[in-house]
Each structure stands twice: as structure tokens, then as C-alpha cells.
N, C-alpha and C positions, 0 to 999 in steps of 0.2 A: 410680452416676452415672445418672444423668436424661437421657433423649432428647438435650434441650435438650445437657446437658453434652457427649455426644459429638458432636453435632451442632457446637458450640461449637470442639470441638479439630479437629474434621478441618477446621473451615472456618480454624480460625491457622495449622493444618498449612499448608496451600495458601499462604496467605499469606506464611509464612515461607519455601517455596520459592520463592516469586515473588521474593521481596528477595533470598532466598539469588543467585539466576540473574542478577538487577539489579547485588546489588553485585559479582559476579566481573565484572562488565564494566571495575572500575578496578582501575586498579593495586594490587596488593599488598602489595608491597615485602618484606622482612625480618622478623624477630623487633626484630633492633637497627635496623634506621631501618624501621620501619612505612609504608607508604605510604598514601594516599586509602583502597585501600580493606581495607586489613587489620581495621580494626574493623566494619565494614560485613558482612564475609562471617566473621566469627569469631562474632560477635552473633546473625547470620541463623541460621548453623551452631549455636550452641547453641539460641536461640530453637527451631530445630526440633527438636532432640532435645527438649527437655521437653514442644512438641506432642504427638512421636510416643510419648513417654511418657504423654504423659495419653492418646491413644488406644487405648494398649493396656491402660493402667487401666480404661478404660471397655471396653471389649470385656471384658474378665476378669473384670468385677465389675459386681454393679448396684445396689450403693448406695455410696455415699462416706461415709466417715468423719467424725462433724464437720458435717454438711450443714445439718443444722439451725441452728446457730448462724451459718451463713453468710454471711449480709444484715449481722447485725450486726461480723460479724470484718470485712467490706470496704467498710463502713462508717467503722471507726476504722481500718483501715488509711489510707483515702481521705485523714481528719482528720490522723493522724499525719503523712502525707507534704505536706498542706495548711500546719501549724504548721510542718516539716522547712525549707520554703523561704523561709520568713519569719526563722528562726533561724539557718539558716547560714550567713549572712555577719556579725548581729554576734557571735555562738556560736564560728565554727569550723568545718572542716570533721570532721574527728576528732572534735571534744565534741559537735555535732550529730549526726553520723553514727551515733557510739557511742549516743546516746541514745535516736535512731527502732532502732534494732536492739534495743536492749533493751528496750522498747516490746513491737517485733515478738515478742521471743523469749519474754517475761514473759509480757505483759499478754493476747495473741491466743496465743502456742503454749503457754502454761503450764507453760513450763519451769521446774527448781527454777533457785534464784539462782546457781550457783556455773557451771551452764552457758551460762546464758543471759548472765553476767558475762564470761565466758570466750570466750564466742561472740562478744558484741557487742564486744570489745575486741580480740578476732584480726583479726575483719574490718575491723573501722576502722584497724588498728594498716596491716595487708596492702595495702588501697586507700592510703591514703596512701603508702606504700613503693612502690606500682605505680604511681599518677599524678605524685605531687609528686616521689619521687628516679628513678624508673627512665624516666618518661616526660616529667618536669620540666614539669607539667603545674600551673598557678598556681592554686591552690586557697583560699579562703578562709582565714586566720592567726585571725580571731577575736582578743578581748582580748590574747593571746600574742605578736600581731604584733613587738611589741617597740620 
């Protein structure tokens, strides 16, 4: 990694403590009734580990993997997630979902089909089981709706 890049993580780092410190200022709540700010300081709380992960990548190491193709993988990320928002409401959330991940997993990580199949189908299958039944969270039905 590149100046820029570590330069890049310690300044999300910062940031993501700043939100982390912001959202314990609301309420929490539970596992089973979440309050205001239980997604707030869970989001901050990960959002920083992968900070502090990427500066310790960068400390350890000083090239990135991949680096070169870069511009263009967040590039069609960008696109992917552009077309993602247009599609998922008459799509689906699930048939949308599942298809930017295998997008993701395919086309930018170049995974073979059976994992990146496997991938894109737990996580869509998991996020809906987490918003729509466990958190009863109205999620786009797509064609399906019934």
C-alpha cells in the first residue's frame, strides 16, 4: 500500500471512532428490541475494525495486491451498486441482492462459480432472514410479491 492508502485508513480510522463515541450517546437497547442506537455503534464498531485492519495491512506491507487493476474494479463496483438501486424494487430484494454479489464475487473477485454461487446465495438468503424475519424490516417482494 501506497502513502495515500495508509494515509487513507488512519484518517476512516479517526472517523469511525468519532461515530463510534457519537452513536453510544443513544440508546442501545437489546439483542431482541434494538434500540436507536444499537445499529449505529455496531456499524461504527465494525466499520473500525476493518479501518484498524487496513492499517495494519499497511504498516506490514508495502504493496497491495490487485492494486493495479484498482480504478477499474471501483469503477464497476460504483456501476454495479448504481444499476443495484434501480433494480431493487421491481427485482427484489433477494434477486437483486443475490445478483450485485455475484457480480461482486465473479466478475471483480474472480471467483470460480460454485463459490461465488454459494457466496452470493448465503448472503442474500442470511440478510433477508436478518431484516425481513428477525427484524421484520419491509424489504422490496419484487415480481414475488404475490
Amino acid at each position: 500500500m501506497g502513502r495515500r492508502d495508509r494515509a487513507a485508513a488512519v484518517v476512516l480510522l479517526v472517523f469511525g471512532v468519532i461515530a463510534l463515541e457519537e452513536a453510544r450517546k443513544l440508546r442501545f437497547g437489546t439483542i431482541a428490541r434494538p434500540g436507536p442506537g444499537f445499529f449505529p455503534v455496531v456499524l461504527a464498531a465494525a466499520f473500525c475494525i476493518v479501518c484498524a485492519a487496513l492499517v495494519l495491512t499497511a504498516v506490514r506491507s508495502g504493496s497491495a495486491p490487485g492494486a493495479i487493476d484498482g480504478g477499474r474494479k471501483m469503477i464497476a463496483a460504483m456501476a454495479a451498486l448504481f444499476v443495484y438501486a434501480f433494480v431493487l424494487e421491481p427485482a427484489g430484494f433477494v434477486a437483486a441482492t443475490f445478483a450485485l454479489l455475484l457480480f461482486f464475487f465473479r466478475a471483480l473477485e474472480r471467483q470460480r462459480w460454485i463459490p461465488a454461487l454459494a457466496g452470493s446465495f448465503a448472503t442474500a438468503f442470511v440478510t433477508y432472514l436478518v431484516f425481513k424475519v428477525w427484524l421484520r424490516v419491509q424489504l422490496p417482494a419484487g415480481p414475488w410479491s404475490g
